[in-house]
Structure formats: structure tokens, C-alpha cells
N, C-alpha and C positions, 0 to 999 in steps of 0.2 A: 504494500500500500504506500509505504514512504517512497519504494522509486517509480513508481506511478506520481506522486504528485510531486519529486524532484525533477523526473523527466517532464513532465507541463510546463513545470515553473521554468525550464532551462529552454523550453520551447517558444513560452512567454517572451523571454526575455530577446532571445535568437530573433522574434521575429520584431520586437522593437527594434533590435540596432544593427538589423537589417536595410538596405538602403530599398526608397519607397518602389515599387515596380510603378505599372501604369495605375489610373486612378478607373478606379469603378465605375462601370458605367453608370451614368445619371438616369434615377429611375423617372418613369412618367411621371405627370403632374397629376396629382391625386383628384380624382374625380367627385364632383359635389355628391354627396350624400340623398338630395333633393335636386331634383330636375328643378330649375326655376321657370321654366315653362319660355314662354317668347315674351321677348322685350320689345319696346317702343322704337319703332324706327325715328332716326332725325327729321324733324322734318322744322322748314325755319316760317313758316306761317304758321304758328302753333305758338302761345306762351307756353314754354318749357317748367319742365317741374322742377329742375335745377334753381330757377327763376324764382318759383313759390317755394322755394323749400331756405330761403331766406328770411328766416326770421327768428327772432331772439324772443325768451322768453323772461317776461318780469315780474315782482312782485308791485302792486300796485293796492297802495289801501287796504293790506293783507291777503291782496289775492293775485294767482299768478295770471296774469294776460302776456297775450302774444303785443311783441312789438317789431311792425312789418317793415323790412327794408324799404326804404324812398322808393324803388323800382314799383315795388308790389303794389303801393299806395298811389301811385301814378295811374294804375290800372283801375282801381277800385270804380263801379259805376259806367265802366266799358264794355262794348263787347267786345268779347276774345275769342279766341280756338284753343281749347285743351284738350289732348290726345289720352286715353288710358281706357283702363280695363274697367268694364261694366262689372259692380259688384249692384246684384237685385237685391230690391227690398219685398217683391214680391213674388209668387209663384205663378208667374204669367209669363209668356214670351215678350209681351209688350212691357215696357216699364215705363212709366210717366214720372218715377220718382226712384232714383237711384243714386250708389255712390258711384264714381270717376278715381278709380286708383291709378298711381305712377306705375304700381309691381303687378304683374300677375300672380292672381290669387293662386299659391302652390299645395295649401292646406284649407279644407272645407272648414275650419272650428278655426281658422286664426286670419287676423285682419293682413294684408299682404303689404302693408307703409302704417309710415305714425301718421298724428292730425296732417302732418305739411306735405304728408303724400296722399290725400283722397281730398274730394270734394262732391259735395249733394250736390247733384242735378235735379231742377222738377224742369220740366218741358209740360206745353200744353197738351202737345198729343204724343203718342206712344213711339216710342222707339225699341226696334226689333231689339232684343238680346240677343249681345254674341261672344263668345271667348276669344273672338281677335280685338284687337286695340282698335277702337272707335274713336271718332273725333266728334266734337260735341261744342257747339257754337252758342253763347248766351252772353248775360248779362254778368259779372262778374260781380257780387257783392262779399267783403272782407267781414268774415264774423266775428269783431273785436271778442264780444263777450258769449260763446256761447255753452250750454250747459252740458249739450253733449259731448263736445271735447274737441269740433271739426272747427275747420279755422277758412274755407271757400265756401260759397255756394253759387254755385252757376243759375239764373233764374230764365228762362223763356227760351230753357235749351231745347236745342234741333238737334237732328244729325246731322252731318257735312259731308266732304270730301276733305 
């Protein structure tokens, strides 16, 4: 047993001051655990979510409010174009009132961004639900104080191109 673990130790040792041969091949890049599904193509007629995802959050009078970068507040009361993924509020193919997220939804029980990645959509009439990335044209109102926790609401949303 002792020249079993002298001959280790001595093989240990051998191959540390040994000079380095070639280096190991470099293994693949480890593959996500979750598919994240498809992502938002660029596109530059769209206010980007990069764009809304500027903003700081404060205490104010003991409570925390969003405080929205100059960009975002420039926009407030415009119409815009924002691209993302249809999360339904209803069991219908049409939705009239939905969220607009940045991420595709990858988990059916978990929100797929924080507040500064989804925004309420109500449109007057229905738009088809789809699991590809939709573009969604409205009024763009900034929800300083809201209770649910979202910080956009797109009002008199359409669908587009």
C-alpha cells in the first residue's frame, strides 16, 4: 500500500516538472440549460427596449417610484412602435388587452422581463395572438405611480408592420 501511494506521489510530482506538452483542446461552449426561444429582431422604426429599460428607481415620500431617463419622458403622450412578445390576459385568440414583453416567454409560471421589460397594451379591437414578436403601435403613457408594478402602457394599440 505504501509503494502504491509512493509511486503516485512520485508520478505527481514527475508530471508537474515535466515541461507543458500541447494544451487541451478547448471544450465547447456550454449550452443554455433553457432554450430562450426567439428574440426580437432590430429593427430602427420601433422605440427599443434598450431605450425603456432606462430608468432608475427612487425613494420618494417613503415610497419607491421609477424615475424615467429624459429620452423616455420625451416620448410620454406619443405615438410609438414597440416590438415584443404577446403575453395574454385572456383565453381567447383575440386579445384586446395584453402585456408586450422584451423576452420570450420560456417558462409558462414565470414573467419572461422585470417592470422595464413588458408593457399593457388595451387596443380597441382585437388582435390575433401569436408567439412570434409583434409590433404594436399606440399611445405611449409612462405609469409614474402604478400599483401593479408595470411602468408602460401603450393605449389605442393596433397591430402594424
Amino acid at each position: 500500500m505504501r509503494i502504491l501511494a509512493l509511486t503516485l506521489l512520485m508520478l505527481g510530482l514527475a508530471a508537474q516538472a515535466a515541461p507543458a506538452s500541447k494544451p487541451a483542446p478547448a471544450s465547447p461552449p456550454a449550452q443554455p440549460a433553457v432554450d430562450p426561444g426567439p428574440t426580437l429582431p432590430a429593427r430602427s422604426d420601433v422605440v427599443s427596449w434598450s431605450i425603456l429599460k432606462r430608468i432608475q428607481v427612487v425613494q420618494q415620500n417613503r415610497v419607491m417610484v421609477p424615475r424615467f431617463d429624459p429620452v423616455i419622458l420625451a416620448l410620454e403622450g406619443k405615438v410609438v412602435k414597440v416590438q415584443g412578445f404577446m403575453l395574454p390576459l385572456d383565453m381567447t385568440e383575440q386579445q384586446k388587452h395584453f402585456i408586450l414583453s422584451s423576452v420570450s416567454p420560456s417558462c409558462p409560471y414565470c414573467l419572461p422581463a422585470g417592470p422595464e421589460g413588458l408593457m399593457e397594451v388595451v387596443s380597441p379591437s382585437a388582435i390575433r395572438f401569436s408567439q412570434d414578436p409583434v409590433v404594436v403601435q399606440g399611445k405611449l403613457v409612462l405609469l409614474h405611480k402604478n400599483e401593479n408594478g408595470l411602468l408602460y402602457k401603450l393605449v389605442d394599440g393596433k397591430a402594424t408592420r
